[in-house]
C-alpha positions in Angstrom: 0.0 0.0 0.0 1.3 3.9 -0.9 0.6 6.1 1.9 2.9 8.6 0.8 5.0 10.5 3.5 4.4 9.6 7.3 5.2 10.8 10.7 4.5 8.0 13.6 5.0 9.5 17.2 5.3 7.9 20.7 5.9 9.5 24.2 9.5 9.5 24.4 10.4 8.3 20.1 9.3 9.3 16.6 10.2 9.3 13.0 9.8 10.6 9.6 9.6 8.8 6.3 9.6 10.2 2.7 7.7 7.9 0.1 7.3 8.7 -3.0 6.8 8.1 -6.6 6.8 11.2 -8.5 10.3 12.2 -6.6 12.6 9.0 -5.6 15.6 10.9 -5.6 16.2 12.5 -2.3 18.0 11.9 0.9 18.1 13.3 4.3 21.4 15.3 5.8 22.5 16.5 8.9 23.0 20.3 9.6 23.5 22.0 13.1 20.2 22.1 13.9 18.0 20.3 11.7 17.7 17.6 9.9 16.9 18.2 5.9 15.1 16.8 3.1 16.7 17.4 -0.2 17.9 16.2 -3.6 20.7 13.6 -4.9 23.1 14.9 -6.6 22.1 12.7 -9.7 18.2 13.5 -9.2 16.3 15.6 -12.1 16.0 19.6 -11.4 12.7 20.3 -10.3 10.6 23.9 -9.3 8.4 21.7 -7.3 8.7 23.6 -3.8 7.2 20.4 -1.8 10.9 18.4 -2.6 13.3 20.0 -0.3 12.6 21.1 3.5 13.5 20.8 6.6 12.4 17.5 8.1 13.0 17.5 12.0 14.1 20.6 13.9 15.4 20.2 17.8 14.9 23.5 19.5 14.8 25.1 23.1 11.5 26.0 25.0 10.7 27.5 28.0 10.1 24.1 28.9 12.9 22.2 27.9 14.1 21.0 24.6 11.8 20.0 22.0 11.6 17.8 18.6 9.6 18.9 15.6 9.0 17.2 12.8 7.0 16.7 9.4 6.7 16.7 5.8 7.2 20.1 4.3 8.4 23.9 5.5 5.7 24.2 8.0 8.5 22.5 10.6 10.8 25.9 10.6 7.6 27.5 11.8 6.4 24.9 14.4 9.8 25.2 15.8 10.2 29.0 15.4 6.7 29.0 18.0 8.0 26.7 20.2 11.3 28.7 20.9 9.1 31.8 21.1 6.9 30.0 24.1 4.2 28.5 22.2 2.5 25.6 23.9 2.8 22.5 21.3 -0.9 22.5 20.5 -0.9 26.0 19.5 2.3 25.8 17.8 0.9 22.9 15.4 -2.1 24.2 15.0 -1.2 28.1 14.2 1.7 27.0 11.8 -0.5 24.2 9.8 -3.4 26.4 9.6 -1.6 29.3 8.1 0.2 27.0 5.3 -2.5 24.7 5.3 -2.2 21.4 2.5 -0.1 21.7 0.1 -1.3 22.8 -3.3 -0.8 20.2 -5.5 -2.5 17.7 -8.0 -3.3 15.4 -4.9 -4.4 18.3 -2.0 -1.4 16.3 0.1 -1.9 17.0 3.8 0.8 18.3 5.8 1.7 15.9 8.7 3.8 16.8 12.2 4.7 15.8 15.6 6.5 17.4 18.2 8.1 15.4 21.9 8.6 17.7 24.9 10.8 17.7 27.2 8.3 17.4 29.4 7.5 13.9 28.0 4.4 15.4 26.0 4.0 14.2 22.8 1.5 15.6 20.0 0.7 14.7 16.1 -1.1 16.9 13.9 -2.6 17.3 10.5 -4.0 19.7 7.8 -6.0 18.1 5.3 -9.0 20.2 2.6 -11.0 18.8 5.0 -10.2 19.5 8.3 -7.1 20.2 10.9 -6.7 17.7 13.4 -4.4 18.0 16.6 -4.0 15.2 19.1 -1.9 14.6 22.0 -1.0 10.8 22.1 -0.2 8.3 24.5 0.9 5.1 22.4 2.3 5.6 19.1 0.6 7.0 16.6 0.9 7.2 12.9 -0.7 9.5 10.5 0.5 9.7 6.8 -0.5 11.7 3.7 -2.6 9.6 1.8 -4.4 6.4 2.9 -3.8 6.7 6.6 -4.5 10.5 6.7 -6.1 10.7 10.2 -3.8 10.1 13.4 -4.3 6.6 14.7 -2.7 4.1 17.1 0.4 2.2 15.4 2.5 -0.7 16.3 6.2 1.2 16.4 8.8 -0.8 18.7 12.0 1.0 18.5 13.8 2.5 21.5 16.3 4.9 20.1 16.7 6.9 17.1 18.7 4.9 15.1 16.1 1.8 15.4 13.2 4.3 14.5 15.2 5.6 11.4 15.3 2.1 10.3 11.9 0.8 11.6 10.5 3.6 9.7 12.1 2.8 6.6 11.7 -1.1 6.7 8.1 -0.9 7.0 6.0 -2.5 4.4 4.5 0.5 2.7 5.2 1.2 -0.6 8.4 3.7 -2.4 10.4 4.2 0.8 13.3 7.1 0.5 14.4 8.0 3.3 13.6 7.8 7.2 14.9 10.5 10.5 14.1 9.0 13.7 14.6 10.9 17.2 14.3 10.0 20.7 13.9 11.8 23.9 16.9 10.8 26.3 18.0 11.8 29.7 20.6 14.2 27.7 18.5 15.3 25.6 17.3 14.5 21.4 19.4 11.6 19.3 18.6 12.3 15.9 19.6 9.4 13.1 18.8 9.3 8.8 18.6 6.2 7.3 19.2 6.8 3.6 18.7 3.2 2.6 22.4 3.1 1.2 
């Protein structure tokens, strides 16, 4: 089955998987502080804005480190609120409702999470149809297409590396690339897993 791109969130681990079809050829690299979606260097050029964003953002809050993370440019602002103070719910919400889907030949949904410090974790969606934001308490998966409404997943990884990879190995169709992250004691673990 395609579901296209995915987020799937637990309390303390997430990650982020690019699947596609139209755009195969794209990997995820580390910078300071983020984690970004862009071309090979052997993929086709493209105008298509929805190729190339950053993909998971660790940033400080009043409360205490957080994770952001998604499919498209709406993470720089979900992490831009949370620096600023924004509680997570509002932070999501604000940032997906002012982008909103993206504008394509599908009406792709934008997808998010975010893990607090404070062991909160949330997942988030704009679709045509609606803008849901949940707070979740198992892992939780909600993906562009097929799956498009946050619901309880099985995810068993424990650190970022294993959600990286369990996000890439799952069965779902036209896996790219995965970024997992974990909530430690010392902090956010970030890992890619390129399928080299």
């Amino acid at each position: 089955m395609y579901v296209g791109r995915f987020v799937v969130v637990g309390p303390d681990v997430g990650a982020y998987r690019v699947s596609s079809r139209s755009f195969p050829n794209r990997k995820i690299t580390a910078r300071e502080d983020a984690l970004t979606v862009g071309p090979t260097e052997d993929a086709p050029e493209t105008d298509n804005p929805y190729v190339g964003y950053n993909c998971l953002r660790t940033v400080e809050t009043p409360k205490g480190e957080t994770a952001a993370f998604g499919n498209g440019s709406h993470v720089d602002p979900i992490a831009e609120k949370l620096e600023r103070g924004y509680p997570a719910r509002d932070a999501l919400a604000t940032s997906l409702l002012a982008l909103d889907y993206e504008k394509d030949d599908y009406d792709t949904p934008r997808i998010a999470a975010t893990i607090g410090a404070d062991g909160e974790a949330l997942i988030a969606t704009v679709r045509k149809d609606s803008l849901i934001v949940k707070t979740v308490e198992e892992p939780t998966l909600v993906a562009t297409y097929e799956t498009d409404t946050p619901g309880a997943f099985e995810f068993e990884a424990t650190s970022a590396k294993e959600a990286a990879g369990e996000a890439y190995d799952l069965e779902f169709e036209h896996a790219v690339c995965a970024a997992g992250v974990v909530r430690t004691e010392d902090g956010f673990e970030t890992a890619i897993e390129n399928g080299d």
